[in-house]
C-alpha positions as CSV (number, residue, x, y, z in Angstrom):
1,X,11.2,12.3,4.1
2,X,12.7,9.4,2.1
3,X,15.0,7.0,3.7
4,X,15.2,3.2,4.8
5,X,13.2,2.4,8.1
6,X,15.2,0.4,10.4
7,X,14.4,-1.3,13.6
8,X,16.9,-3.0,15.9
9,X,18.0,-3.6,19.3
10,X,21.3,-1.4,20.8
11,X,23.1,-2.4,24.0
12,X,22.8,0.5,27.2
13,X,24.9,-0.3,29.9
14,X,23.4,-3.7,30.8
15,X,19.9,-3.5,29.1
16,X,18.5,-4.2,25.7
17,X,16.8,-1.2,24.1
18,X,14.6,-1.1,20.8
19,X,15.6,1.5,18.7
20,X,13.8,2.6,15.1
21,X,16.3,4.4,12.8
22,X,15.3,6.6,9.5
23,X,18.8,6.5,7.2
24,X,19.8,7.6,3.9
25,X,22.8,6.6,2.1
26,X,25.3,8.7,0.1
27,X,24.7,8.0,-4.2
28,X,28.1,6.7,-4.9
29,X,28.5,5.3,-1.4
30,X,28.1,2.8,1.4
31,X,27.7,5.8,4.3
32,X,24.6,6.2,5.9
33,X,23.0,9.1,8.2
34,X,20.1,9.4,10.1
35,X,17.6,11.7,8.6
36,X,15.8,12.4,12.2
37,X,16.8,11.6,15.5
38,X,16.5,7.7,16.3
39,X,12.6,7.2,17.6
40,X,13.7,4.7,21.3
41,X,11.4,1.9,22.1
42,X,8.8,2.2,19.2
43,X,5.6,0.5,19.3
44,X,3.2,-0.5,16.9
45,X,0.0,1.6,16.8
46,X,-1.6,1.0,13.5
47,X,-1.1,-0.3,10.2
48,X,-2.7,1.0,7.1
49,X,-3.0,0.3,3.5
50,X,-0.5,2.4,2.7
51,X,1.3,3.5,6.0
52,X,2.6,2.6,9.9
53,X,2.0,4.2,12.8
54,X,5.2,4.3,15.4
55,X,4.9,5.4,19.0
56,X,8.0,5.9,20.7
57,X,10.5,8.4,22.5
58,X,13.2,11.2,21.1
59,X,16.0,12.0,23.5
60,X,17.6,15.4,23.0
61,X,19.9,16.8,26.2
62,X,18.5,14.0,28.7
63,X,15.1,14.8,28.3
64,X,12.6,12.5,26.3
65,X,9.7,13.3,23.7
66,X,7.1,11.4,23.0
67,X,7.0,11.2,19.3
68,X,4.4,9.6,16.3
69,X,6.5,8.5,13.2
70,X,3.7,8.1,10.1
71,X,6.0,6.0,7.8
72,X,4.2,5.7,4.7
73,X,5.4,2.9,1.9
74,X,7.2,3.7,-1.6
């Protein structure tokens, strides 16, 4: 899926969380959306030639997924 990788840090309740964010934005506009659900305190697994590997969580309903992101680069 095409989109701009984003990784920054969001405020809950009194901690700092990491959060990685995969957007796309409208043609003729400054709107964004995520394309997939945000991937919560991603690490670093490997780095390729041509690609990342991201390790983090999904949340859907209170319960958390562990989830691979393979971003490769344009």
């Amino acid at each position: 899926m095409p989109g701009k990788l984003s990784i920054h840090s969001v405020t809950h309740g009194s901690a700092l969380h990491q959060v990685a964010t995969l957007t796309e934005t409208e043609e003729r506009g400054s709107k964004s959306r995520d394309v997939i659900p945000p991937l919560h305190e991603p690490q670093l697994v490997a780095i390729g030639q041509e690609s990342i590997l991201l390790r983090g969580f999904e949340a859907e309903d209170e319960t958390g997924y562990v989830q691979e992101w393979m971003c490769v680069f344009a």
